[in-house]
C-alpha positions as CSV (number, residue, x, y, z in Angstrom):
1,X,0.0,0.0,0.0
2,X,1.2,3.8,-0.7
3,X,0.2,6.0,1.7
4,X,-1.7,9.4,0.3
5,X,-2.5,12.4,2.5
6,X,-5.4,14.7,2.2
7,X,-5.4,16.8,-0.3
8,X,-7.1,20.4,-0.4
9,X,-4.7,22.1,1.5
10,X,-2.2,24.1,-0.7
11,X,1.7,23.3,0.0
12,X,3.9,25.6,1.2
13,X,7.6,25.1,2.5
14,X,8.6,25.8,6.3
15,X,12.3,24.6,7.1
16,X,12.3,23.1,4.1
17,X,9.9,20.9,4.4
18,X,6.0,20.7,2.9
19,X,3.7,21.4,5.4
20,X,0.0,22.3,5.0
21,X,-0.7,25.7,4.6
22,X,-1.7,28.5,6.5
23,X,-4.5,29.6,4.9
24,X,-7.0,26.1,5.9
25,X,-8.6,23.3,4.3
26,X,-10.5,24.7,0.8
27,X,-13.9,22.7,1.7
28,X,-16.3,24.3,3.7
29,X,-18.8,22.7,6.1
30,X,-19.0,21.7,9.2
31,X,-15.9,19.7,11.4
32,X,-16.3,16.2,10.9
33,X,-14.3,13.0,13.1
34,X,-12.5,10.9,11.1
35,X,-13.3,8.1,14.0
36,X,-16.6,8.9,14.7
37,X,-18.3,7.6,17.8
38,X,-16.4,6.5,21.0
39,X,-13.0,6.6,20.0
40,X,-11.1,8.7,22.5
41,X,-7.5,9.4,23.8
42,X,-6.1,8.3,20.1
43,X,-2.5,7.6,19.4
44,X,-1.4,7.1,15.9
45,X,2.1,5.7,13.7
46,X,3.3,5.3,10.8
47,X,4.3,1.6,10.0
48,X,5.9,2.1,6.7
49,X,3.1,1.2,4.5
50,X,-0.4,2.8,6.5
51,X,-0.9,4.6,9.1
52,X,-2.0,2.7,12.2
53,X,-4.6,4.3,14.9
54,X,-5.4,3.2,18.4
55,X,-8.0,4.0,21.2
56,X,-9.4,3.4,24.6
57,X,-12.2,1.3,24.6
58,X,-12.8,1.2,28.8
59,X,-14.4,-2.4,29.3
60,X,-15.6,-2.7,25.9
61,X,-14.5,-6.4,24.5
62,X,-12.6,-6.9,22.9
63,X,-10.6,-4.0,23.4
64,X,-8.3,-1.4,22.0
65,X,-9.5,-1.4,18.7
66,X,-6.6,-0.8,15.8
67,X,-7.7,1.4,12.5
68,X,-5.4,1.0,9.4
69,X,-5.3,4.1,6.6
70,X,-3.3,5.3,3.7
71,X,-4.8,8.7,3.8
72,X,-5.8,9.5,7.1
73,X,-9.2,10.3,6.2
74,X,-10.6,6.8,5.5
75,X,-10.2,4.5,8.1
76,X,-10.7,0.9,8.7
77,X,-11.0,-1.5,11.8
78,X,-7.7,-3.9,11.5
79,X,-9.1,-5.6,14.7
80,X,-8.4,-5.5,18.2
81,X,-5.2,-5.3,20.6
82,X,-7.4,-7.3,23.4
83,X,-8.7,-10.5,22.4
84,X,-7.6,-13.3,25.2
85,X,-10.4,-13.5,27.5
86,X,-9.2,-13.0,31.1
87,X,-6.0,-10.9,30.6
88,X,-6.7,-7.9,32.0
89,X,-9.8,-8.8,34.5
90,X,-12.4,-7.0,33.6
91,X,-15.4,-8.4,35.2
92,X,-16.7,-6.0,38.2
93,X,-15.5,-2.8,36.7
94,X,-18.2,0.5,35.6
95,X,-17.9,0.9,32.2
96,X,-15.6,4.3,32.2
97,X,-12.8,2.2,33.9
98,X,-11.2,-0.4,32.5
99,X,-8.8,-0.2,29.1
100,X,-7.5,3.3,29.0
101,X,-5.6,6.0,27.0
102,X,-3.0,3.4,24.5
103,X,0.1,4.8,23.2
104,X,1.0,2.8,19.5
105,X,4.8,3.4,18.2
106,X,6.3,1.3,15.6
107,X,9.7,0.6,16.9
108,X,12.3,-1.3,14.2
109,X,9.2,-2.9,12.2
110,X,7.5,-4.2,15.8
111,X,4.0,-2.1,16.9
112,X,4.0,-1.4,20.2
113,X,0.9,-0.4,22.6
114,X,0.9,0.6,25.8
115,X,-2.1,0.8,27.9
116,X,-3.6,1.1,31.5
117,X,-6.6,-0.6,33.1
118,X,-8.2,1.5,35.9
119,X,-10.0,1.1,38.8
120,X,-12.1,3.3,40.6
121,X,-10.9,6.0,38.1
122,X,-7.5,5.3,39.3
123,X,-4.4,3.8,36.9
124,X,-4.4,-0.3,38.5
125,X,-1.8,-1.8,36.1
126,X,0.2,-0.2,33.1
127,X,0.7,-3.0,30.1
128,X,2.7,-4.1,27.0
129,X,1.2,-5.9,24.1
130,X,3.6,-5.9,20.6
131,X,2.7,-7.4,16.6
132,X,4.3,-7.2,13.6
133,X,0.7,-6.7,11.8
134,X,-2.2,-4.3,12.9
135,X,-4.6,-7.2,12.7
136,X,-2.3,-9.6,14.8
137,X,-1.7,-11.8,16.0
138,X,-0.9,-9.5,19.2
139,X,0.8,-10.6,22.1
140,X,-0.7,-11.6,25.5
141,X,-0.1,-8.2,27.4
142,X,2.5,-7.8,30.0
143,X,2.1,-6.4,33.0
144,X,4.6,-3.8,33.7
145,X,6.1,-2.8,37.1
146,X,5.0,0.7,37.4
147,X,2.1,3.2,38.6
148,X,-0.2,6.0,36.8
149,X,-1.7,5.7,33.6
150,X,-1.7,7.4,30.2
151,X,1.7,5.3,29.4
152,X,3.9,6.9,26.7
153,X,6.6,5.1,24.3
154,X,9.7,6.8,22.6
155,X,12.4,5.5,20.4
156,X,15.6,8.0,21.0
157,X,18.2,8.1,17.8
158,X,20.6,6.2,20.2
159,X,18.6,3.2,20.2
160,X,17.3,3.7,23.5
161,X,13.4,3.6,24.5
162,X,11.6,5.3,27.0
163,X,8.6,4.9,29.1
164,X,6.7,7.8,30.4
165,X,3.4,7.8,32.3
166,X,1.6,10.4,34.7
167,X,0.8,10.2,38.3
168,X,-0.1,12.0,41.1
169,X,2.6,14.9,42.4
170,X,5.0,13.4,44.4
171,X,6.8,16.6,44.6
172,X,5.9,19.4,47.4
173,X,4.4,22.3,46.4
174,X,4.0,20.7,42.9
175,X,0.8,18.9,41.0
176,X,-1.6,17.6,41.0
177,X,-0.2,15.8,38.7
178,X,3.4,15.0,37.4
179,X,4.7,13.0,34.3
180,X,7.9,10.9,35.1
181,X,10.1,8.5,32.6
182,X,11.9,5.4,32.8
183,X,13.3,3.5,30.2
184,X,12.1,0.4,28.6
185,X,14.4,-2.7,28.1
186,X,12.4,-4.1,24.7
187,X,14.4,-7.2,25.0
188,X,12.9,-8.3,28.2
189,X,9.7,-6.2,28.1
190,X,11.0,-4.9,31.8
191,X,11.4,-0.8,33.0
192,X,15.1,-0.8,34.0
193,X,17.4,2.0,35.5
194,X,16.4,5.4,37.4
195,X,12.9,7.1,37.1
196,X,12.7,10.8,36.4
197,X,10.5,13.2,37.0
198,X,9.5,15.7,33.9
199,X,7.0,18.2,34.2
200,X,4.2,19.3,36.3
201,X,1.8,21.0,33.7
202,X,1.5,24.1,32.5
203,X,-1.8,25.1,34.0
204,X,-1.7,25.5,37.3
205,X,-4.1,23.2,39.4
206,X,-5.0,20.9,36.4
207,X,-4.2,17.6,35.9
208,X,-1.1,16.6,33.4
209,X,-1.4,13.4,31.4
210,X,-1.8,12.0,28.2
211,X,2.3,12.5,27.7
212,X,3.8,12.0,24.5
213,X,7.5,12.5,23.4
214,X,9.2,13.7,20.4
215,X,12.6,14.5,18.9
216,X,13.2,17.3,16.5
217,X,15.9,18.4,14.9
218,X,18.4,17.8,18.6
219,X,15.4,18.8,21.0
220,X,13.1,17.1,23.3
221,X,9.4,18.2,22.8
222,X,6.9,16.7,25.5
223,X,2.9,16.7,24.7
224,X,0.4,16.8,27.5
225,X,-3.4,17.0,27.9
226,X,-4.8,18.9,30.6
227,X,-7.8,20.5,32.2
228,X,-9.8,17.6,32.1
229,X,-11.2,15.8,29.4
230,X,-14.2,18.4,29.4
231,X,-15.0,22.1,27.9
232,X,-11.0,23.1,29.4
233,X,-9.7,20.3,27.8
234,X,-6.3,21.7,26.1
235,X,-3.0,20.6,24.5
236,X,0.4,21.8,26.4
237,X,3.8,21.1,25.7
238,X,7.2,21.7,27.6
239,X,10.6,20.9,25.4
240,X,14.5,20.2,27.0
241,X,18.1,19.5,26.1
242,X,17.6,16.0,27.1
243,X,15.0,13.6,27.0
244,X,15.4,13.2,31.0
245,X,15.3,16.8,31.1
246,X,15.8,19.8,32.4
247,X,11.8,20.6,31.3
248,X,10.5,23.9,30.6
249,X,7.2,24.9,29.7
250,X,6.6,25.8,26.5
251,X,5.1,29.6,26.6
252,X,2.7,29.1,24.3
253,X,0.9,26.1,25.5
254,X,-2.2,25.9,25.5
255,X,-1.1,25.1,21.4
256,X,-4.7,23.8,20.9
257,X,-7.7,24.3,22.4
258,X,-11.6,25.3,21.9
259,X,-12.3,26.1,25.7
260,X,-11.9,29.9,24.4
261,X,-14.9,28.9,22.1
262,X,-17.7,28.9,24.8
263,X,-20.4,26.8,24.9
264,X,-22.2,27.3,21.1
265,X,-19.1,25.8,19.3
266,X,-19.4,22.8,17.3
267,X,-16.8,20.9,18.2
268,X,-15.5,21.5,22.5
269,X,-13.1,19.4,24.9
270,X,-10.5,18.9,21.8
271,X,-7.2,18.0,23.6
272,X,-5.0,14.3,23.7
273,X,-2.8,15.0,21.2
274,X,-0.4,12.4,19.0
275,X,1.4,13.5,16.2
276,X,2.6,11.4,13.5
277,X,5.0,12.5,10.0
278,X,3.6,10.7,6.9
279,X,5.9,10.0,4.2
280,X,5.7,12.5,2.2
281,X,7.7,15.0,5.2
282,X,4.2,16.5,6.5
283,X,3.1,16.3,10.1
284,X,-0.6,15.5,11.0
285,X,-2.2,15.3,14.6
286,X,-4.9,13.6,16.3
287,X,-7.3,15.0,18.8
288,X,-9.9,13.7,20.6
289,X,-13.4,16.3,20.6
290,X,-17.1,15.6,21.6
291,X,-19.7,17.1,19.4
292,X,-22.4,18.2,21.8
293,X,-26.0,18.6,20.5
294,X,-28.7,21.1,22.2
295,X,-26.2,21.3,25.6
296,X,-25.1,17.1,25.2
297,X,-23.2,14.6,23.4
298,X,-24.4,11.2,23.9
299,X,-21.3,10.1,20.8
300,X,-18.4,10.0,23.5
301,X,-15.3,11.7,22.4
302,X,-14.1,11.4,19.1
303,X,-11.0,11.0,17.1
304,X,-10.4,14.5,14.8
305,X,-7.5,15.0,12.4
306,X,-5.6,18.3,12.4
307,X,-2.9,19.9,10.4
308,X,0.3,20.4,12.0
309,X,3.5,21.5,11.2
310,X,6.9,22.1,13.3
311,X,8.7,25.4,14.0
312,X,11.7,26.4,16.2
313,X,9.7,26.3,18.9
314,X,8.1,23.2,18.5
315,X,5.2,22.0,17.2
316,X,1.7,24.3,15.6
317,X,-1.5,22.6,15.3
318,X,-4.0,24.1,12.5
319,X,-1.3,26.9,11.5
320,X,-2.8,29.9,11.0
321,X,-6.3,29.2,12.4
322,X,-5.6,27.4,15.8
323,X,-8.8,25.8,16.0
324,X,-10.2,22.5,14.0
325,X,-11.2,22.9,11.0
326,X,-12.9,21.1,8.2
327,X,-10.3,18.2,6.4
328,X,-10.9,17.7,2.6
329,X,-12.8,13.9,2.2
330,X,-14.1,13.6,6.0
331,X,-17.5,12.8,5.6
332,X,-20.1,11.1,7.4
333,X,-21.7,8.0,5.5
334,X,-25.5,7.6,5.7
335,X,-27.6,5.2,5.1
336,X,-27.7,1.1,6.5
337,X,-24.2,0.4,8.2
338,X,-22.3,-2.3,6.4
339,X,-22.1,-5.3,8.5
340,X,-18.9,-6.1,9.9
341,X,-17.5,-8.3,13.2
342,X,-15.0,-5.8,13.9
343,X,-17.8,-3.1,14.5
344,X,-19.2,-5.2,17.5
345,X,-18.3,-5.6,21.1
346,X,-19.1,-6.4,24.4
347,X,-19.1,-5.4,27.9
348,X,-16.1,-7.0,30.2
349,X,-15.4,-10.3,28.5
350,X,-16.6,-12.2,25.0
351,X,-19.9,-13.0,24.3
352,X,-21.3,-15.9,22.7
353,X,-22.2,-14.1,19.1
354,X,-22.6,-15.1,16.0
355,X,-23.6,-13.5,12.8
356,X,-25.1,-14.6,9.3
357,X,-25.8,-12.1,6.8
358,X,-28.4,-9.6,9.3
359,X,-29.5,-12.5,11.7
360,X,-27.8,-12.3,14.5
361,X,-27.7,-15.0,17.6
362,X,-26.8,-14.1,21.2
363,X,-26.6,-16.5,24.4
364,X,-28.7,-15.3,27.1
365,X,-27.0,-14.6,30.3
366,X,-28.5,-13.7,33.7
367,X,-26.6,-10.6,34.5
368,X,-28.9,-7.5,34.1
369,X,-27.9,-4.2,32.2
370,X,-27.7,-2.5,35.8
371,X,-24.6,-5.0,36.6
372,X,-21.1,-4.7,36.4
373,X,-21.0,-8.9,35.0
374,X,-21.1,-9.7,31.5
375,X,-24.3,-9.0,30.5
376,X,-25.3,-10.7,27.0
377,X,-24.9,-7.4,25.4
378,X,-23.5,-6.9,21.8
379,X,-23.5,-3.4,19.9
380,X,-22.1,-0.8,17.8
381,X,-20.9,2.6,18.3
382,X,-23.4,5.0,18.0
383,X,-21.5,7.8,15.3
384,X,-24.6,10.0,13.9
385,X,-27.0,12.2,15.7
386,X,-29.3,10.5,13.9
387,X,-29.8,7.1,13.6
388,X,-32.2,3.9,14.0
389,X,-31.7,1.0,15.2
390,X,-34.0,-2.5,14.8
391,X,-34.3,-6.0,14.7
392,X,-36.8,-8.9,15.0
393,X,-37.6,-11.3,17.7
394,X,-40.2,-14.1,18.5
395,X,-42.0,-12.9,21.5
396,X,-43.1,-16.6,21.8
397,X,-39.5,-17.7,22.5
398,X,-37.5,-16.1,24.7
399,X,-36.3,-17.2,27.9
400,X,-35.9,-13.7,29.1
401,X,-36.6,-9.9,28.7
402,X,-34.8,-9.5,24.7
403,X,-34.7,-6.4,22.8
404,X,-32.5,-3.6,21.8
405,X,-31.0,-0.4,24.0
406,X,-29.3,2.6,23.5
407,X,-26.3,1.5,26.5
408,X,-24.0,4.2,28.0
409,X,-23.3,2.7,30.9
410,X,-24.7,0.0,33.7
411,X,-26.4,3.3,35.3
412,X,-27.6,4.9,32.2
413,X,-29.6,3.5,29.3
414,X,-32.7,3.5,27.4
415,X,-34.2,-0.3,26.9
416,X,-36.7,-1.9,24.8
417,X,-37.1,-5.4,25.5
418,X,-40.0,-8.4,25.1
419,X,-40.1,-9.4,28.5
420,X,-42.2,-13.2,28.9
421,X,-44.1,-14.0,31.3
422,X,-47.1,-16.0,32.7
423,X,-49.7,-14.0,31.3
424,X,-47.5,-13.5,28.0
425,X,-45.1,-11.4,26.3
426,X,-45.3,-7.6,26.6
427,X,-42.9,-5.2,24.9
428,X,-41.8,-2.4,27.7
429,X,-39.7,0.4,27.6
430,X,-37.6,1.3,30.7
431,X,-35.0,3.9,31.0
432,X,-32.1,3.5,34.0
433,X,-30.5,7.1,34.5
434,X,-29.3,9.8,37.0
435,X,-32.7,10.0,38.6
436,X,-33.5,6.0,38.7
437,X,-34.9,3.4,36.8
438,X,-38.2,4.4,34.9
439,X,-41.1,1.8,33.4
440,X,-41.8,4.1,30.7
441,X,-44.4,1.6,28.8
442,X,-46.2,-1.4,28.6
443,X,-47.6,-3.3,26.4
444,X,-49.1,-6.8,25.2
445,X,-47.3,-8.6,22.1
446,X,-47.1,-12.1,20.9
447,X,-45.8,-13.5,17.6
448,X,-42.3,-11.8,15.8
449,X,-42.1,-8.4,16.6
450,X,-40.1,-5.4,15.3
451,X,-38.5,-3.1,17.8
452,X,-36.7,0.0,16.6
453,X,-34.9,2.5,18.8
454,X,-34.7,6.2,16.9
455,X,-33.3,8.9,17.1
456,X,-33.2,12.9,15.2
457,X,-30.6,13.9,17.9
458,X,-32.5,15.5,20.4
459,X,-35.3,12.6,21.1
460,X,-34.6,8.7,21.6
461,X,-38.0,7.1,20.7
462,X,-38.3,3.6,20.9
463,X,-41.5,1.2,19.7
464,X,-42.3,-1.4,17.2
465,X,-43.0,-1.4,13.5
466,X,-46.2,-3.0,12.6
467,X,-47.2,-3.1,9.0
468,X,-44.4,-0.4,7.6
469,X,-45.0,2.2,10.0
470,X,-43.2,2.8,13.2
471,X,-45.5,2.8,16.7
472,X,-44.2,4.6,19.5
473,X,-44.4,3.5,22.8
474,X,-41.8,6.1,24.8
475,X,-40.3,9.2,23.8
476,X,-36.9,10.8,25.9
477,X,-35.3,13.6,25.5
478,X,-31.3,12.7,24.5
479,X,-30.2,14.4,27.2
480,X,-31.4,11.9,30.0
481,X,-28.6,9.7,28.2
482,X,-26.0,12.5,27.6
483,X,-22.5,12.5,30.0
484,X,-23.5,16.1,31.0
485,X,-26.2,14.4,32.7
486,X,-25.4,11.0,33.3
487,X,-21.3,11.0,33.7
488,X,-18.7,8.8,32.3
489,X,-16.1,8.6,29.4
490,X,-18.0,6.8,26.6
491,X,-20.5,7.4,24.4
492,X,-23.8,5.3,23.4
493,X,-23.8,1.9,22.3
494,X,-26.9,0.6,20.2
495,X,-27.1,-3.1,21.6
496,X,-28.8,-5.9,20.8
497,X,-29.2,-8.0,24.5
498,X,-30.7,-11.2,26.1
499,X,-31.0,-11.6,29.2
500,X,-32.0,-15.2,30.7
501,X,-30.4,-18.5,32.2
502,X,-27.4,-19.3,31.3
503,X,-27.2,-22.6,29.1
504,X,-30.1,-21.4,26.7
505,X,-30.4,-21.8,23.3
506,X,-28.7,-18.7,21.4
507,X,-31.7,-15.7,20.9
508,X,-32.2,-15.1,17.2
509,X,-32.1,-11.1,16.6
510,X,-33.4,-11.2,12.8
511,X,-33.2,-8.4,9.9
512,X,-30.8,-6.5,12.3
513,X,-30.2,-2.9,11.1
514,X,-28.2,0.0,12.1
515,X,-29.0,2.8,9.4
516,X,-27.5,6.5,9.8
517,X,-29.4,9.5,9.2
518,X,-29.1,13.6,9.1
519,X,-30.3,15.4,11.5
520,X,-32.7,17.9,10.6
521,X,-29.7,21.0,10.6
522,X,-27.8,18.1,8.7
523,X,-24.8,18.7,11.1
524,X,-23.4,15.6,9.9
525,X,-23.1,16.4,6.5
526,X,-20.5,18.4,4.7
């Protein structure tokens, strides 16, 4: 493959070198993801041949999900980091901890990632997983002796690499937060020799993490996210003589950030940078960004592309313009979403899942939705505004309440489910949020039935389709699922679930579709 980067930004010459230019993308419209849906804290390489792009996933199995792309705009799911059920345990966590914030370098032809599972919100074990393809085979990960979270990986010209991480201040009068560095012995996978403190931030009383750590032209250049992963969400950067340091803040940090944008823009929280030079000399970045709709975002953070392009100073994001901006070819498809394994997961461990064609079959599992188990859940990524989401049971067979639901997390979702029972099947809407659980309908059924969950983007509607025409049964406003409201770091997941005694027969979920929409503004359209 030959990589090709997106064109529609004229060339001009800085140092030398192409970069994009100052002037901004030539295609108007609004500022599209190129990893739509929850895809945050994303880390990208260059292997050589593509492009390689990694994110958090939290405990969504299997996790860390690798994209693959020769032109940065069109991306495709290579498969997953995590695929060995049991290594790391994810069974008991909420569904913001678990699997966070990967680091992928290709180092001498081997991809590296980097990751941390969390408890409690809190960095529990930092690991190590390596493959010589995106798709894998990827190693089992190993568990490396350290603390924090957010871990980092850089190859120095000497050969050497180094680890770096953040963790909470261990120096007085310093923090909260510090980033520190030790190196990485890639033969044994182990962190040898003496640990180093770098940086404490430079906004003072926020939180430094997300480090990453370049080389350019003799000096050391140091990435950080802070503020929060909200509104202040912002990109920083410090740079030294050495990669152990002395560190300095760079003076012009924040380099990127839309907290100055208030509270109408588009496009807020942008911050967790990477950086990565295609082949061709020019420098691109990767952001994460949430895309709030009428005061919410119910998508989870997203992965954006930005121009970037290095000075004496160090690295500029969008030169000239400072903000995101609209990137030639980023578009959002519409229509039915082409089937595809990768696309699904689960919550905290496989599930038994099959697929033929747009029949689907799921074990049943006891574990409720309001659990922290492993629920027989399976879904996608909710990446439009607007959207529906549907499938086909049997009323008449099911050994347990079956339908569809529009998941954030174990304390916030919308379901629509055919519960049985002794006086027969009813259909019943329920929504689990920041104010309780709420039986929003009712209502008798027998026979196959068609559930649909919609939405326009500001209303989640759920019913059943009888005859060609949709019948609703509840109606709530997206907000009641949005993480202004209901917390968290994901986004929505529209799931097909089953819920029953383990050992049952597999629940057939029939003419499953997932079709994307525009919203009635058509924000998702260029």
């Amino acid at each position: 493959m030959v990589a090709t980067l997106p064109s529609g930004f004229a060339d001009v010459v800085e140092n030398g070198e192409p970069v994009p230019s100052h002037h901004g993308p030539t295609t108007p419209g609004p500022v599209l993801p190129v990893l739509p849906g929850c895809h945050p804290d994303p880390s990208i390489c260059f292997d050589g041949t593509q492009f390689v792009l990694v994110t958090s996933s939290f405990t969504y199995w299997p996790g860390l999900p690798v994209h693959v792309s020769t032109d940065l705009v069109h991306w495709q799911p290579a498969g997953h980091v995590l695929t060995s059920p049991g290594a790391p345990v994810l069974d008991g966590l909420e569904v913001s901890d678990g699997v966070w914030a990967p680091t992928v370098r290709c180092l001498d032809g081997v991809l590296h990632v980097v990751f941390t599972v969390a408890r409690d919100r809190k960095g529990a074990e930092t690991y190590l997983c390596t493959a010589t393809d995106p798709a894998g085979p990827w190693s089992e990960p190993q568990l490396l002796d350290t603390e924090g979270f957010d871990p980092a990986l850089f190859l120095d010209r000497d050969g050497r690499c180094w680890f770096t991480a953040c963790r909470d201040s261990r120096t007085p009068g310093s923090g909260p937060g510090e980033l520190f560095l030790r190196e990485l012995d890639r033969a044994t996978g182990r962190l040898v020799g003496p640990e180093h403190v770098l940086w404490h931030g430079a906004l003072g009383g926020a939180w430094v993490e997300g480090p990453r750590l370049f080389e350019r032209d003799g000096r050391y250049h140091l990435l950080a996210a802070e503020g929060g992963t909200a509104r202040h969400h912002a990109v920083t950067a410090a740079t030294a003589p050495a990669v152990t340091g002395p560190w300095t803040t760079d003076p012009r940090s924040p380099l990127l950030t839309h907290r100055h944008l208030g509270a109408t823009a588009d496009v807020q929280a942008v911050g967790h940078a990477d950086l990565v030079d295609g082949p061709d000399g020019r420098t691109w970045g990767v952001v994460l960004g949430i895309r709030p709709f009428d005061g919410g975002h119910v998508l989870g953070r997203e992965t954006f592309l930005v121009p970037a392009a290095w000075e004496d100073e160090g690295p500029v994001f969008a030169p000239g313009t400072g903000a995101l901006a609209p990137v030639p070819g980023v578009e959002t498809a519409i229509g039915p979403v082409p089937e595809d394994d990768l696309e699904w997961v689960g919550l905290r461990g496989p599930v038994e899942h099959t697929r033929s064609g747009t029949t689907h079959l799921l074990a049943p599992r006891p574990d409720p939705l309001t659990s922290r188990g492993l629920p027989a859940l399976t879904g996608r990524r909710q990446d439009t505004h607007a959207c529906t989401f549907a499938a086909t049971v049997d009323a008449d067979r099911l050994p347990g309440p079956t339908g569809l639901a529009a998941y954030q997390h174990q304390d916030a979702h919308l379901a629509l489910r055919v519960e049985p029972g002794p006086a027969g099947a009813h259909v019943v809407t329920e929504l689990v949020d920041a104010d309780g659980t709420h039986e929003l309908s009712r209502r008798p059924v027998h026979g196959p039935v068609r559930l649909e969950l919609r939405t326009d983007g500001r209303t989640y509607r759920a019913g059943v389709v009888a005859d060609g025409v949709f019948v609703e049964h509840a109606a709530v406003p997206h907000l009641r699922l949005a993480t202004e409201h209901v917390g968290g770091f994901v986004g929505v997941l529209l799931a097909l679930v089953a819920q029953g005694p383990s050992g049952s027969a597999p629940v057939p979920f029939t003419d499953v579709q997932h079709v994307r929409q525009v919203t009635d503004e058509g924000d998702d359209q260029p």
